[in-house]
PDB file of N, CA, C and O in Angstrom:
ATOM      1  N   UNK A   1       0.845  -1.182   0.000  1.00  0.00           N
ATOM      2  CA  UNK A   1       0.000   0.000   0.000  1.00  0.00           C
ATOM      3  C   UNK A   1       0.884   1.237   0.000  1.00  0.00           C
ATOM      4  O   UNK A   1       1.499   1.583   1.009  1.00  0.00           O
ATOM      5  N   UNK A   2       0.939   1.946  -1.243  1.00  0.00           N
ATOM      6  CA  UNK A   2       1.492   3.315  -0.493  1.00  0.00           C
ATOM      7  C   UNK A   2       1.118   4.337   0.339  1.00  0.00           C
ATOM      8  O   UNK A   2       0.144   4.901  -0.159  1.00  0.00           O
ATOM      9  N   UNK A   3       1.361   4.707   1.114  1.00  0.00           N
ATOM     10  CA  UNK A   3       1.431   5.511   2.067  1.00  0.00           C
ATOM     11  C   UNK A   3       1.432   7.131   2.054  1.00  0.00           C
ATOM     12  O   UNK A   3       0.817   7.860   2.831  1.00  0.00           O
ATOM     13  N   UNK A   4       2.406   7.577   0.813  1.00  0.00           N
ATOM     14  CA  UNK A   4       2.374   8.633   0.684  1.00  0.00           C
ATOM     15  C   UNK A   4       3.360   8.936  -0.157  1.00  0.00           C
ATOM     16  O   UNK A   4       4.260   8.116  -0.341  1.00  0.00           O
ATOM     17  N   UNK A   5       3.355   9.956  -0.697  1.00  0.00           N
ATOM     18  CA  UNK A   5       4.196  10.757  -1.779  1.00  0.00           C
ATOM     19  C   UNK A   5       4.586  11.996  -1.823  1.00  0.00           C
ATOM     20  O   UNK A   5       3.991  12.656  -0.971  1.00  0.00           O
ATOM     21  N   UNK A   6       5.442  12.704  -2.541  1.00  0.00           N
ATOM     22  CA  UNK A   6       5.617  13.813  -3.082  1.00  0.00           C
ATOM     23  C   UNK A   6       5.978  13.992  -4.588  1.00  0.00           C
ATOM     24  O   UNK A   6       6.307  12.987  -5.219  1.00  0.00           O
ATOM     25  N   UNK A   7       5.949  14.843  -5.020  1.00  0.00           N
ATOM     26  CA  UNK A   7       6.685  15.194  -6.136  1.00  0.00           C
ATOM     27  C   UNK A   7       7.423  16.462  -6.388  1.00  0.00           C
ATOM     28  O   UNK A   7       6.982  17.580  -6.120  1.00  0.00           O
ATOM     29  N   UNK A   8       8.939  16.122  -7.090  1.00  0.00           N
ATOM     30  CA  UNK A   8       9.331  17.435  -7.273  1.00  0.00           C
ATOM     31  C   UNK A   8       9.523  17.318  -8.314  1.00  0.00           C
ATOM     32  O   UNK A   8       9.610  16.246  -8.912  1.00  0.00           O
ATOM     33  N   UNK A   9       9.686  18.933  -8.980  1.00  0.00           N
ATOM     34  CA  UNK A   9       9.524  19.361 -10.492  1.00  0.00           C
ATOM     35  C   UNK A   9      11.026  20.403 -10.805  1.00  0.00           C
ATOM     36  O   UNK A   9      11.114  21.352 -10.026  1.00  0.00           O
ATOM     37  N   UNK A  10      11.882  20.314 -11.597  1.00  0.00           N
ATOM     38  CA  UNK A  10      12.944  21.382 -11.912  1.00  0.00           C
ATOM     39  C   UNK A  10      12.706  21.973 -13.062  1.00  0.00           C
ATOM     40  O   UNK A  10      11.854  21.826 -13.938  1.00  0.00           O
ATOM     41  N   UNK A  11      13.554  22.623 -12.914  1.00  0.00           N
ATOM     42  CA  UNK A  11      13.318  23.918 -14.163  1.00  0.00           C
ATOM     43  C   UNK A  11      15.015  23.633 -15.304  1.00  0.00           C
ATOM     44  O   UNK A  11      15.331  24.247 -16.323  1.00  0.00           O
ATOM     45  N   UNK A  12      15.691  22.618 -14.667  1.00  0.00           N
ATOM     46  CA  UNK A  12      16.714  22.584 -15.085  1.00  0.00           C
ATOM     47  C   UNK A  12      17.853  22.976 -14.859  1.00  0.00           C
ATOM     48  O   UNK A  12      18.940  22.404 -14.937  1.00  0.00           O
ATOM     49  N   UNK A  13      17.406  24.542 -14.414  1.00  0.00           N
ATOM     50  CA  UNK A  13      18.355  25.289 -13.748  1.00  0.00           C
ATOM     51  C   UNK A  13      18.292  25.412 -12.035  1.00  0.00           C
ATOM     52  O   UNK A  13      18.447  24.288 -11.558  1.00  0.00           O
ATOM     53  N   UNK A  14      18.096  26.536 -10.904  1.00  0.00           N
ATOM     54  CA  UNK A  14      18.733  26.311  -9.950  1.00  0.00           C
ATOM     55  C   UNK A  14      17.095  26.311  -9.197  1.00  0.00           C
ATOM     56  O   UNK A  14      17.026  26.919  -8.129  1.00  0.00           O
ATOM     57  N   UNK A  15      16.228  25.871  -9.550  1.00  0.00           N
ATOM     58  CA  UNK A  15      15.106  26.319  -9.396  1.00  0.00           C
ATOM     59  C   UNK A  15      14.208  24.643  -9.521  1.00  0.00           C
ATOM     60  O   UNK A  15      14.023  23.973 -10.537  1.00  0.00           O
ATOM     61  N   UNK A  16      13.720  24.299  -7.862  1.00  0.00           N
ATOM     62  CA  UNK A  16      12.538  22.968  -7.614  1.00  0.00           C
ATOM     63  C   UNK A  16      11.355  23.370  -7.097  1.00  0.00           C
ATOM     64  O   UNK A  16      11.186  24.299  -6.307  1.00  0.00           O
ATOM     65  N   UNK A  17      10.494  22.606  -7.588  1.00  0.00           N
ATOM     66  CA  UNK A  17       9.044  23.121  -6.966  1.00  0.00           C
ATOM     67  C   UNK A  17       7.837  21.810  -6.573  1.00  0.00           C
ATOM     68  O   UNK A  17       7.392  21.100  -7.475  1.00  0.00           O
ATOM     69  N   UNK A  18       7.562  21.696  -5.635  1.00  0.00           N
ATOM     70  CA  UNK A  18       6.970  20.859  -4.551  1.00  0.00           C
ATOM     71  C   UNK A  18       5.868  20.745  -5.021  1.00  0.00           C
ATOM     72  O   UNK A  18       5.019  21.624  -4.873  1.00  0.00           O
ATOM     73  N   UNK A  19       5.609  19.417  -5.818  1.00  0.00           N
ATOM     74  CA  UNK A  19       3.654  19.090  -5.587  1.00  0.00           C
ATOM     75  C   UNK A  19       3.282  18.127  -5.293  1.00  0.00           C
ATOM     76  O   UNK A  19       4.034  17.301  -4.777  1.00  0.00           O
ATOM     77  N   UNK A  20       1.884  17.866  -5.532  1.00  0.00           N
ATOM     78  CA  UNK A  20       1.341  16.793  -4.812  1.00  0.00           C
ATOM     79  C   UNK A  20       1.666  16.248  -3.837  1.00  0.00           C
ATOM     80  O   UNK A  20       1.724  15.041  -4.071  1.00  0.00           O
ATOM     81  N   UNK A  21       2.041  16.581  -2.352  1.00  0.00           N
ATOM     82  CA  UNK A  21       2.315  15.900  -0.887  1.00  0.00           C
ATOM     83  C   UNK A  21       1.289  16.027  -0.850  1.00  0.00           C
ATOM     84  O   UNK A  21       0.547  16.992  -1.032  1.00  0.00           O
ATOM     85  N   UNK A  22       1.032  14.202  -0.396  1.00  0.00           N
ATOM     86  CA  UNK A  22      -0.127  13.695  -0.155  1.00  0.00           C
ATOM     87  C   UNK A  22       0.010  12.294   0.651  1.00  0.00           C
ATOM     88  O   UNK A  22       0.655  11.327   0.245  1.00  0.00           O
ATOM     89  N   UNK A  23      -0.639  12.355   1.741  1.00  0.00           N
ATOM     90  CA  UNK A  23      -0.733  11.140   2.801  1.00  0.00           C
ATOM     91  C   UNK A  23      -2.015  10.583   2.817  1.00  0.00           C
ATOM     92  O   UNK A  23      -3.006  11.310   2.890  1.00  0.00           O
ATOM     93  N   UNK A  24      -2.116   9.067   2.741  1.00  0.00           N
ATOM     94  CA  UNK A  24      -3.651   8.116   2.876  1.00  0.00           C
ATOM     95  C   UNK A  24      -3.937   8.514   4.251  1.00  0.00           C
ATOM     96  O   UNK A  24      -3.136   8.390   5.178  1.00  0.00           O
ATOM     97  N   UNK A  25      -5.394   9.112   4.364  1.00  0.00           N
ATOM     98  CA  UNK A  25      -5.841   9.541   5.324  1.00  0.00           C
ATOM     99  C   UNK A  25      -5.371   7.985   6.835  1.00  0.00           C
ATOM    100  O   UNK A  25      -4.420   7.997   7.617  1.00  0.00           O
ATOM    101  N   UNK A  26      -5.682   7.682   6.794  1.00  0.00           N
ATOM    102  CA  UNK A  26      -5.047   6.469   7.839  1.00  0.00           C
ATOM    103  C   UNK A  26      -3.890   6.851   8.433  1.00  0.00           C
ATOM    104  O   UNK A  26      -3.903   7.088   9.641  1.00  0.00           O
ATOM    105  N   UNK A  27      -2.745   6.969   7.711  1.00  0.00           N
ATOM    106  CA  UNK A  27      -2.063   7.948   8.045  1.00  0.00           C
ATOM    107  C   UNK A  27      -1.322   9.079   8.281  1.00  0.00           C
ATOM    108  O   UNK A  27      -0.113   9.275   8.403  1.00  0.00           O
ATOM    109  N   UNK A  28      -2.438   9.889   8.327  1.00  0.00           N
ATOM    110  CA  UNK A  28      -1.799  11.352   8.491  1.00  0.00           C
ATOM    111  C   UNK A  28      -1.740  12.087   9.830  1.00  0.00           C
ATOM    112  O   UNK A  28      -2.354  11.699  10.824  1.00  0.00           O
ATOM    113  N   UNK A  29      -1.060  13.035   9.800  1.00  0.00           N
ATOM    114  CA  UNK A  29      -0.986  13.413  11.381  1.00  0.00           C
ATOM    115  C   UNK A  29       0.157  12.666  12.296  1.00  0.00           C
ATOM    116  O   UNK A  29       0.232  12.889  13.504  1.00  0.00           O
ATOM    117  N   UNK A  30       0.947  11.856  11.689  1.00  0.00           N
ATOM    118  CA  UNK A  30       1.936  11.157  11.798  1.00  0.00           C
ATOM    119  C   UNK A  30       3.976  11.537  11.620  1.00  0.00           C
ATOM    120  O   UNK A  30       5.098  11.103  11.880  1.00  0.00           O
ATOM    121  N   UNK A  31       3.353  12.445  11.104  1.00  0.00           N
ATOM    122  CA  UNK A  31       4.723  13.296  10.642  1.00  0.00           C
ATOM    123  C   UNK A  31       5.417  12.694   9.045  1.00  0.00           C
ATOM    124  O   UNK A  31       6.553  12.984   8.670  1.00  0.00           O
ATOM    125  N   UNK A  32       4.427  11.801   8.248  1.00  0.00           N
ATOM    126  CA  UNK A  32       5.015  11.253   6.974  1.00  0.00           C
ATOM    127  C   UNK A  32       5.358  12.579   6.309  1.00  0.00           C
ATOM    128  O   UNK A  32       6.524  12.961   6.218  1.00  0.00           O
ATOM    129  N   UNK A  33       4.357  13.251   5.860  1.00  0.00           N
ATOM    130  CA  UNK A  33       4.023  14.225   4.990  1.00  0.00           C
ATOM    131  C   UNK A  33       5.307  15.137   5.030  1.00  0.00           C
ATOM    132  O   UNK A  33       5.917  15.259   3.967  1.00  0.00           O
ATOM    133  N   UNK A  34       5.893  15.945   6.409  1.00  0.00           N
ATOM    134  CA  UNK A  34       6.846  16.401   6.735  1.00  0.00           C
ATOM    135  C   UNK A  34       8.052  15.515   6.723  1.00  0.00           C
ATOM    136  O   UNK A  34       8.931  16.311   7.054  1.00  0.00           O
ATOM    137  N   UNK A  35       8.447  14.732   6.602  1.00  0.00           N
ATOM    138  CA  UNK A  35       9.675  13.840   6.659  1.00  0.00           C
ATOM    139  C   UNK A  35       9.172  13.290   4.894  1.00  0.00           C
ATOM    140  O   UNK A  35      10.098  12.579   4.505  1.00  0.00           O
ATOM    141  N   UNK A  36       8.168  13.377   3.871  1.00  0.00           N
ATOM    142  CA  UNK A  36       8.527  13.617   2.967  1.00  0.00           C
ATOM    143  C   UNK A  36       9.587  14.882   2.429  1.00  0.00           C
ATOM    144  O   UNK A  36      10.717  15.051   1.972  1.00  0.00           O
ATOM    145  N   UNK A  37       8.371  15.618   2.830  1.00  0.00           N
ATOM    146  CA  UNK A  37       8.979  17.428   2.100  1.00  0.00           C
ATOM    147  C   UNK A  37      10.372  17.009   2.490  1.00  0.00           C
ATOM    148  O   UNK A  37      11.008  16.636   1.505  1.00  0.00           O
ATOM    149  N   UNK A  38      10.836  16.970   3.272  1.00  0.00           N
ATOM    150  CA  UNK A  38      12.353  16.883   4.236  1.00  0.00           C
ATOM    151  C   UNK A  38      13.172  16.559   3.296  1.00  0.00           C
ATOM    152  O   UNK A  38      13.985  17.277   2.715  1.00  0.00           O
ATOM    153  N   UNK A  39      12.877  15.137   3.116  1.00  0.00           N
ATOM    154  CA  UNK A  39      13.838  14.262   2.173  1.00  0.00           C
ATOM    155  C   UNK A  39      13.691  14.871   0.441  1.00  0.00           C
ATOM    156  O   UNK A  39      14.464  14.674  -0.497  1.00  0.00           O
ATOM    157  N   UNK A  40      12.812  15.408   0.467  1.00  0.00           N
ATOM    158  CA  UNK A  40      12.272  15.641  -1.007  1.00  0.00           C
ATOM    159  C   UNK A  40      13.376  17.279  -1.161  1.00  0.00           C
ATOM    160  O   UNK A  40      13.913  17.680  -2.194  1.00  0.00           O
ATOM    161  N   UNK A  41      13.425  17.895   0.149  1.00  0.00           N
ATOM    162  CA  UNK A  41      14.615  18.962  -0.251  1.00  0.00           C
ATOM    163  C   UNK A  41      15.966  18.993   0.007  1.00  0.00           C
ATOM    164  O   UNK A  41      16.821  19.822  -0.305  1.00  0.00           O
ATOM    165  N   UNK A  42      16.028  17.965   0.624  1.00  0.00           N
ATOM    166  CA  UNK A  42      17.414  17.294   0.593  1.00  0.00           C
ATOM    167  C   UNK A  42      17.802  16.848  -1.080  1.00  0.00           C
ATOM    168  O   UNK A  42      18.708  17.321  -1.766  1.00  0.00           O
ATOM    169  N   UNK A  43      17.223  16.235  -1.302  1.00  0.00           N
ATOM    170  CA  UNK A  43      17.237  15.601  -2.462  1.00  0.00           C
ATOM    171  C   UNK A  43      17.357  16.322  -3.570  1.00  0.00           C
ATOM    172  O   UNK A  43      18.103  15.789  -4.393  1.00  0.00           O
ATOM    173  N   UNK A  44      16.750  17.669  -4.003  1.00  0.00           N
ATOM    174  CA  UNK A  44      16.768  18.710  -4.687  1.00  0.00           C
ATOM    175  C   UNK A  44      17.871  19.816  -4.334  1.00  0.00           C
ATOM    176  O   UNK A  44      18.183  20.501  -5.308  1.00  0.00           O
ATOM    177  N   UNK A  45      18.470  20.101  -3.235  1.00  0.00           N
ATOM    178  CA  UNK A  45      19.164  20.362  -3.204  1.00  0.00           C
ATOM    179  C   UNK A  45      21.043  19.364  -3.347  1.00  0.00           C
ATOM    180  O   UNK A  45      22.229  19.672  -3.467  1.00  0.00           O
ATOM    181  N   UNK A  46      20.441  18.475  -3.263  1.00  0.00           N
ATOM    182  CA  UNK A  46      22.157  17.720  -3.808  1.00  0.00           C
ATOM    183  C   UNK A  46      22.318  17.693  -4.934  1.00  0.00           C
ATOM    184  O   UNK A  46      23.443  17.579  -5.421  1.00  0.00           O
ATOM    185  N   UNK A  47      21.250  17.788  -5.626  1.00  0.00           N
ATOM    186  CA  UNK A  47      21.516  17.683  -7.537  1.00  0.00           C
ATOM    187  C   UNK A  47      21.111  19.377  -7.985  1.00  0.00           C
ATOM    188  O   UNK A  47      20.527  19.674  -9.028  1.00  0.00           O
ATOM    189  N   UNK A  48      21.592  20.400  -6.894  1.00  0.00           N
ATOM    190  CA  UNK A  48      21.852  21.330  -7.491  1.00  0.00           C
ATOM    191  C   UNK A  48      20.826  22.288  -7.693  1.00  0.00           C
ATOM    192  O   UNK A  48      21.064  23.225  -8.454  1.00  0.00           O
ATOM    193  N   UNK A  49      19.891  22.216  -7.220  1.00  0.00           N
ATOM    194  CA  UNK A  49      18.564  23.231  -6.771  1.00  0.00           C
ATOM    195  C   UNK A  49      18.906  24.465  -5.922  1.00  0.00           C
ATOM    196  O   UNK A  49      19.061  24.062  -4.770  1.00  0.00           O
ATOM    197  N   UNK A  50      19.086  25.748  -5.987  1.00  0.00           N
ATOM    198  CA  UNK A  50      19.510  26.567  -4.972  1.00  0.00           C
ATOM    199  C   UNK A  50      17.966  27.033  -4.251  1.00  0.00           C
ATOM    200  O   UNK A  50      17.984  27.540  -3.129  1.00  0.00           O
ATOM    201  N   UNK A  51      16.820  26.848  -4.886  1.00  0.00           N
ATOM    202  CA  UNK A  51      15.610  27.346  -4.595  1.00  0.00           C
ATOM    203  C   UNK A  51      14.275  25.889  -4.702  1.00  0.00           C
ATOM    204  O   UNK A  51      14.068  25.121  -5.641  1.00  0.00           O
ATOM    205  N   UNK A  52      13.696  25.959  -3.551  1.00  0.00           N
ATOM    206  CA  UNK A  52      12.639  25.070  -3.499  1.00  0.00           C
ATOM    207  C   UNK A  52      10.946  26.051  -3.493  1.00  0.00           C
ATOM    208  O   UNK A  52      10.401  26.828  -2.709  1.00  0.00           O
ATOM    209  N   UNK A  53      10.811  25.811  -4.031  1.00  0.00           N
ATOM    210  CA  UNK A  53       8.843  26.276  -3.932  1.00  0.00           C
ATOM    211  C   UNK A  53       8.098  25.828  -3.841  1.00  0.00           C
ATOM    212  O   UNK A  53       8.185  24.606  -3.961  1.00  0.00           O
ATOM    213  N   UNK A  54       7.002  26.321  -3.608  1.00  0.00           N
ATOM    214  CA  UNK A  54       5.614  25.470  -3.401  1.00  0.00           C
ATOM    215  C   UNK A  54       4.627  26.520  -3.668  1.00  0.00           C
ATOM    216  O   UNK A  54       5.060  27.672  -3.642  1.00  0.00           O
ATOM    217  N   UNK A  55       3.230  26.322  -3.951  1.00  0.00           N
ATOM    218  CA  UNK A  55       2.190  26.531  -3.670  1.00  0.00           C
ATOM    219  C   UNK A  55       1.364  25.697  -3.275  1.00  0.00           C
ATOM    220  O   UNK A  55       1.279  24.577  -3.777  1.00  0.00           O
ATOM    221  N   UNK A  56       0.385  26.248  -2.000  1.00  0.00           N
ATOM    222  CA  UNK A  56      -0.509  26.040  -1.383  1.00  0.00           C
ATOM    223  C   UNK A  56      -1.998  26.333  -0.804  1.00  0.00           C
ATOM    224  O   UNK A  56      -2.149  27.450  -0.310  1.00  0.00           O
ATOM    225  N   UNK A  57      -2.853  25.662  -0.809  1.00  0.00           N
ATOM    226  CA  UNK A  57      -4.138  26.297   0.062  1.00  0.00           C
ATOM    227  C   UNK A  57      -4.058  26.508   1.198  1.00  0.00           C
ATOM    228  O   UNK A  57      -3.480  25.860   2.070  1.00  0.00           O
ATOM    229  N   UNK A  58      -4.818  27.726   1.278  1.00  0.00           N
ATOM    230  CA  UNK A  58      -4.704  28.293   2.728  1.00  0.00           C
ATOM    231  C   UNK A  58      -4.430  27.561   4.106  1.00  0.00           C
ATOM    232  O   UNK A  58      -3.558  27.717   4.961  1.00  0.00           O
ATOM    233  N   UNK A  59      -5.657  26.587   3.978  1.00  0.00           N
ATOM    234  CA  UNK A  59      -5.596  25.714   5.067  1.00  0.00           C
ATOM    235  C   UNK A  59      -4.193  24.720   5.025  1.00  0.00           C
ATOM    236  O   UNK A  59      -4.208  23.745   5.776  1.00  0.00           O
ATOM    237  N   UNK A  60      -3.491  24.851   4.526  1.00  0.00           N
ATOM    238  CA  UNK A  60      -1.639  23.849   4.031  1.00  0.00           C
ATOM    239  C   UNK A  60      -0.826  25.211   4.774  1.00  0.00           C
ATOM    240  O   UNK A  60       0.323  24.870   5.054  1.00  0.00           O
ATOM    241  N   UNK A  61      -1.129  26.748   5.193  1.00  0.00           N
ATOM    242  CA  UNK A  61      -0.030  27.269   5.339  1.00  0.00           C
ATOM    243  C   UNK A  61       0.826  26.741   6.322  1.00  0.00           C
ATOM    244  O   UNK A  61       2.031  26.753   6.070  1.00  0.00           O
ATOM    245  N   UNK A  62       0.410  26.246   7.474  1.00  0.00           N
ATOM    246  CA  UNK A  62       0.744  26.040   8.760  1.00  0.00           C
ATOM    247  C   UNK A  62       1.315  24.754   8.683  1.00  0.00           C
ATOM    248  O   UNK A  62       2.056  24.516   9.637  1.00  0.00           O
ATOM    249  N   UNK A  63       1.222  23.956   7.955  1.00  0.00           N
ATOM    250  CA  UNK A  63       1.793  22.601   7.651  1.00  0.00           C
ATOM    251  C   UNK A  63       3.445  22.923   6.561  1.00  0.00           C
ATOM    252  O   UNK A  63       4.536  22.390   6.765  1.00  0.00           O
ATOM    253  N   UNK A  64       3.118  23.894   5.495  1.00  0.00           N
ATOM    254  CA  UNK A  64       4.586  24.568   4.539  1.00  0.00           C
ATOM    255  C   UNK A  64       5.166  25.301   5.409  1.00  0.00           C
ATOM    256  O   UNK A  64       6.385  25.132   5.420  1.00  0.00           O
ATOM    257  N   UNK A  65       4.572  26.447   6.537  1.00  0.00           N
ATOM    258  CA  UNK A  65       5.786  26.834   7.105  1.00  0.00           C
ATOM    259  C   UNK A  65       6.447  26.240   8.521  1.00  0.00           C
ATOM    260  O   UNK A  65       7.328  26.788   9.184  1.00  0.00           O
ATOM    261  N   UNK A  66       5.917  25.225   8.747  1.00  0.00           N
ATOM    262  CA  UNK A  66       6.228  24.073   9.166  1.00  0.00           C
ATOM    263  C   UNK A  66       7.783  23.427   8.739  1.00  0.00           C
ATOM    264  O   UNK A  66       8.858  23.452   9.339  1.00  0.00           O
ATOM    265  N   UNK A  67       7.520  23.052   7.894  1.00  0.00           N
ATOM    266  CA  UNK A  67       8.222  22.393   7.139  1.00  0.00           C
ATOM    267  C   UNK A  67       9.613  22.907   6.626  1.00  0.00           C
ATOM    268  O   UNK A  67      10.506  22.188   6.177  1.00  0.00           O
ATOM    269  N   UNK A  68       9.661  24.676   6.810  1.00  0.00           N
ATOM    270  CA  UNK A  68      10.525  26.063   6.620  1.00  0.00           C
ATOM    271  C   UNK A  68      10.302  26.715   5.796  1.00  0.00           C
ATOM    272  O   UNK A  68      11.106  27.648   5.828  1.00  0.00           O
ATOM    273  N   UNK A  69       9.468  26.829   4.796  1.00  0.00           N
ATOM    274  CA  UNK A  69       9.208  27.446   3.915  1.00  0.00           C
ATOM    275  C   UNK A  69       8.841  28.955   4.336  1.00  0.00           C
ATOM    276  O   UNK A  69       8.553  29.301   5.482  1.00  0.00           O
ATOM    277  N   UNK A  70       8.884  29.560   3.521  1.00  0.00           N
ATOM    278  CA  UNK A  70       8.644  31.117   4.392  1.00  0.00           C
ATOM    279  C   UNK A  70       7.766  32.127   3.122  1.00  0.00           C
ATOM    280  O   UNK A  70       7.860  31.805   1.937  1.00  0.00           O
ATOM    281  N   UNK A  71       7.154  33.025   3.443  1.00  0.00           N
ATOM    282  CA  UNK A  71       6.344  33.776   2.323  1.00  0.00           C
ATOM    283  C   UNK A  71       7.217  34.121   1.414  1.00  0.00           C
ATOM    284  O   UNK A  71       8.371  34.032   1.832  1.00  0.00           O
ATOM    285  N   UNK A  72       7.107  34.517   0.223  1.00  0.00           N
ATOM    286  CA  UNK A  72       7.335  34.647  -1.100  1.00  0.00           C
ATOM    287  C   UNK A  72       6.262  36.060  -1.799  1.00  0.00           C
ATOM    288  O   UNK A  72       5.110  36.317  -1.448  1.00  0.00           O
ATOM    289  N   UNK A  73       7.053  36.759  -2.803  1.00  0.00           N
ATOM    290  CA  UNK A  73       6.008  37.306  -3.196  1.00  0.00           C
ATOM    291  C   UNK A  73       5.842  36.319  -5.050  1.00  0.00           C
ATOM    292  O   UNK A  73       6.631  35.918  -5.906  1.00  0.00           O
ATOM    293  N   UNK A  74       4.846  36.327  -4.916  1.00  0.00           N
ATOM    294  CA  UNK A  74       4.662  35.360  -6.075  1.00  0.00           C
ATOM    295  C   UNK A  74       3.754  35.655  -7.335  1.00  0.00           C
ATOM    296  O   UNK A  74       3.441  36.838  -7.206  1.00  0.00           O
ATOM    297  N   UNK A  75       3.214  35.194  -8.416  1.00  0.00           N
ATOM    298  CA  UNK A  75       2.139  35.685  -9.301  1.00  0.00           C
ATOM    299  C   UNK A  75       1.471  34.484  -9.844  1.00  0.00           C
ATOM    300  O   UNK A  75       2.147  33.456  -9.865  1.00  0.00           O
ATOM    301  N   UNK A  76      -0.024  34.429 -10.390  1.00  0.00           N
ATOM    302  CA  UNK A  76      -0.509  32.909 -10.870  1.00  0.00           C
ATOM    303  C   UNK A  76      -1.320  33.676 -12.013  1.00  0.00           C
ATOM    304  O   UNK A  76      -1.620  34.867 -12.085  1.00  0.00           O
ATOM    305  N   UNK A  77      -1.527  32.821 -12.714  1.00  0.00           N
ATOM    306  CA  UNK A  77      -2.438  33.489 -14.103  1.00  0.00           C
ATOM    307  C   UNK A  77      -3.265  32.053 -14.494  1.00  0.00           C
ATOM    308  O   UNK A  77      -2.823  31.013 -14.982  1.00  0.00           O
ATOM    309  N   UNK A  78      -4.810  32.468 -14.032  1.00  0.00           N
ATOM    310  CA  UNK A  78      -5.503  31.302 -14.173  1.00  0.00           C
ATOM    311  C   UNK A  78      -6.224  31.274 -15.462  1.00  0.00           C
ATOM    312  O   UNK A  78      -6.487  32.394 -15.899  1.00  0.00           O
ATOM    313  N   UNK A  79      -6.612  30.261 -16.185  1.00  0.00           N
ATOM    314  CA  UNK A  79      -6.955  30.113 -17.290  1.00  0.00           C
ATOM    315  C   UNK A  79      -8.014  29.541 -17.219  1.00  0.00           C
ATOM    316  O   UNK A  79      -8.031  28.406 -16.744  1.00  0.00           O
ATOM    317  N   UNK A  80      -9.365  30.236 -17.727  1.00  0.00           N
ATOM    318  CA  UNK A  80     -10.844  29.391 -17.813  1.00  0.00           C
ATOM    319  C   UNK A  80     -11.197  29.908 -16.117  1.00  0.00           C
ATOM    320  O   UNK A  80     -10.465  30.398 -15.257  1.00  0.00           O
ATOM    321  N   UNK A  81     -12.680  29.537 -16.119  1.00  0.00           N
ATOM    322  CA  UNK A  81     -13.135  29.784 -14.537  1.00  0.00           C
ATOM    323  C   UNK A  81     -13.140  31.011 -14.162  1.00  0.00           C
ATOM    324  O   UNK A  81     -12.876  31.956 -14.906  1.00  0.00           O
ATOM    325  N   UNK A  82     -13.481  31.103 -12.825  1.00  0.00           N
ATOM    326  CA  UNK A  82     -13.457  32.219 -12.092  1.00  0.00           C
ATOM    327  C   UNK A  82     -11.823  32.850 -11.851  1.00  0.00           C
ATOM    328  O   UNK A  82     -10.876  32.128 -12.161  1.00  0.00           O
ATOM    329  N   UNK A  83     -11.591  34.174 -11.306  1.00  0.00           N
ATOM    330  CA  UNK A  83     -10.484  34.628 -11.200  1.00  0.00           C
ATOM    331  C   UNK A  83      -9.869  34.089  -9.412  1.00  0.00           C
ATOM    332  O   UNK A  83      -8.749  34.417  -9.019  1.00  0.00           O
TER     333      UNK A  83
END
């Protein structure tokens, strides 16, 4: 059964970005999710990442700056839908 995941994404250059952390409700609240991210920026940073990112929903802030992440000023451009 897996348990849980992350994914990271590069740009090629010095630049990783964090998606999908996601834990099977069973177990969450366990500290997986965080000892993903962990290993997941370890990992991005040995092959040369100087910058990790993320975006998140509101209710995730307290769990990313958790984790060390810190505010950013950032921009999104949504396509279709509401703004």
């Amino acid at each position: 059964m897996l348990v849980g995941f992350v994914n990271v994404a590069r740009d090629g250059g010095v630049h990783a970005f964090v998606l999908d952390t996601c834990v099977h409700a069973e177990h969450q609240r366990k500290g997986i999710a965080t000892a993903l991210v962990g290993r997941a920026a370890e990992l991005a940073r040995a092959r040369g990442a100087e910058w990790l990112h993320v975006d998140f929903e509101p209710q995730l802030e307290g769990f990313y700056r958790g984790c060390g992440f810190r505010e950013s000023a950032a921009g999104v451009m949504r396509f279709g839908g509401e703004a």
